[in-house]
C-alpha positions in Angstrom: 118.6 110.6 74.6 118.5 113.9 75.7 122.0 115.5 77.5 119.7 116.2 80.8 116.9 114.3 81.7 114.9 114.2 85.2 116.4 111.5 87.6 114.9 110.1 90.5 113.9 112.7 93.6 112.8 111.1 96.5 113.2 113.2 100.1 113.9 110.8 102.9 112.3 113.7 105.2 108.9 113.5 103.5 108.3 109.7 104.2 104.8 109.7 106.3 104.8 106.8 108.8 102.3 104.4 108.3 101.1 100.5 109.0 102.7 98.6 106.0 100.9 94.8 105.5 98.9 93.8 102.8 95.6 93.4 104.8 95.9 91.2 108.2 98.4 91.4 110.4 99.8 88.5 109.2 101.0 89.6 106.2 103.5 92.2 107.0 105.8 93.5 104.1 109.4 94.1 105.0 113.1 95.1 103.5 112.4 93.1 100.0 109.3 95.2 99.6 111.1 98.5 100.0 110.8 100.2 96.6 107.0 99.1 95.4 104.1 100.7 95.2 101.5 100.9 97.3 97.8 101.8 98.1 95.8 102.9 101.4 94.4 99.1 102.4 93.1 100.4 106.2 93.3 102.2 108.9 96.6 104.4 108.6 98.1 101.4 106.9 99.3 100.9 103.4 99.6 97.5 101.5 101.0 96.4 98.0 99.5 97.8 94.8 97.9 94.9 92.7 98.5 95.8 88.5 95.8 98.4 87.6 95.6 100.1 90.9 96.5 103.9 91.1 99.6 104.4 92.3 99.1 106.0 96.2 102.9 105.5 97.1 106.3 103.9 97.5 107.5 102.3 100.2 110.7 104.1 101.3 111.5 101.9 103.9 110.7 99.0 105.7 109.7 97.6 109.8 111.4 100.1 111.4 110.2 99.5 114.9 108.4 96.7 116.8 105.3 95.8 116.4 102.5 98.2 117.2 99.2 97.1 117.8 100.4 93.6 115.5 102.1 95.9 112.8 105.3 96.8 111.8 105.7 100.7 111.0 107.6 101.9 107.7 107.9 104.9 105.7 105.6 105.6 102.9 106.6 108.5 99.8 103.9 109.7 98.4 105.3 112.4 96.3 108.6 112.4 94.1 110.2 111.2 91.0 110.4 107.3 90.8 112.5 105.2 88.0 110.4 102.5 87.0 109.9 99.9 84.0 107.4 100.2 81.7 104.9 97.5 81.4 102.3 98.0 78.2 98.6 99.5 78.6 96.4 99.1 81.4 94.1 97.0 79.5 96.6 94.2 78.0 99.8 94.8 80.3 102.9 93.6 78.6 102.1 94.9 75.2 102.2 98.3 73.9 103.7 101.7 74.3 103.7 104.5 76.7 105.2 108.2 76.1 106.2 111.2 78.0 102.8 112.6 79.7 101.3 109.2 79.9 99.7 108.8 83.2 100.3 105.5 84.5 98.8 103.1 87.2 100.3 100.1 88.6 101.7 97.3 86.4 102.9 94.0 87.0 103.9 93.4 90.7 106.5 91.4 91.9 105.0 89.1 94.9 105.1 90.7 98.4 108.5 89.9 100.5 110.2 89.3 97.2 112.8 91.8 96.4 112.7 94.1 92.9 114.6 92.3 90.3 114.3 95.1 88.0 115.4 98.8 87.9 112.4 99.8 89.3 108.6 98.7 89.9 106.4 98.2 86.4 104.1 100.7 85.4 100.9 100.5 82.8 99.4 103.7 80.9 96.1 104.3 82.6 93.5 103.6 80.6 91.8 106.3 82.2 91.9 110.1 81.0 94.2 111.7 84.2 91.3 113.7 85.2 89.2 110.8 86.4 92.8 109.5 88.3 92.7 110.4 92.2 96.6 109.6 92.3 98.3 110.9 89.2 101.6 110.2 88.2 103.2 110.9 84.9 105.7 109.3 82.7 108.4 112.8 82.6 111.4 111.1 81.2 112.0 108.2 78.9 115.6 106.2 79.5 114.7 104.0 76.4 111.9 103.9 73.7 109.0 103.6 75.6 108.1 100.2 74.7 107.5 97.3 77.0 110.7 96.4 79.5 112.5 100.1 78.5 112.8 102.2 81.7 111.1 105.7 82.7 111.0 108.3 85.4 107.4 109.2 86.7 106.7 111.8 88.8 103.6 112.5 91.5 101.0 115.7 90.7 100.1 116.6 94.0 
């Protein structure tokens, strides 16, 4: 391993504020969800990532505020570096490798209101060339060997 390596840079200042459920009203993500990706799901609001979708954001924080119109409000990175664990190729997630400039989509998900037992949220190489990718982000650091379960930092390309 390398004697520097990127670490994770996320800027509590650039949160945007945004609806955070995965659909209805009904099913509002909260503190457990903090941490996972996410994608735009409606009107100014943001929901869980399902494996395979492009990675749009992390949720930097959960309801902080009552509800607004039936939804809770939370914070939403959509730029930074994010440590996450490596999950295999888009096409067959949990087997194969994934290397430094790999752009990556979303792998497997843990199940919304369940807390990240991992170091981070899974990730899959795209299958995808990054040019047809509307939300790219890159595998910049390896913190193992790039096979499945080893840990990575991506990074957004705004």
């Amino acid at each position: 391993m390398a004697k520097f390596q990127f670490g994770v840079i996320l800027n509590t200042e650039e949160q945007i504020t945004a609806r955070i459920a995965d659909g209805v009203q009904t099913n509002h993500l909260n503190d457990n969800d903090v941490g996972k990706f996410v994608k735009l799901v409606g009107d100014s609001q943001y929901g869980l990532a399902a494996v395979g979708n492009e990675i749009e954001g992390v949720l930097g924080s959960g309801p902080n505020s009552p509800l607004q119109d039936g939804y809770y409000l939370g914070g939403v990175y959509t730029e930074g570096r994010v440590k996450v664990v490596l999950d295999g190729l888009q096409a067959t997630p949990g087997t194969g490798t994934i290397a430094i400039g790999d752009y990556v989509v979303t792998g497997t998900p843990v199940a919304r209101n369940t807390a990240l037992t991992e170091a981070g949220p899974r990730v899959c190489k795209a299958t995808a060339a990054g040019s047809a990718l509307n939300f790219k982000w890159r595998v910049v650091a390896l913190l193992g060997t790039g096979a499945v379960g080893q840990t990575a930092i991506i990074e957004s390309l705004c």
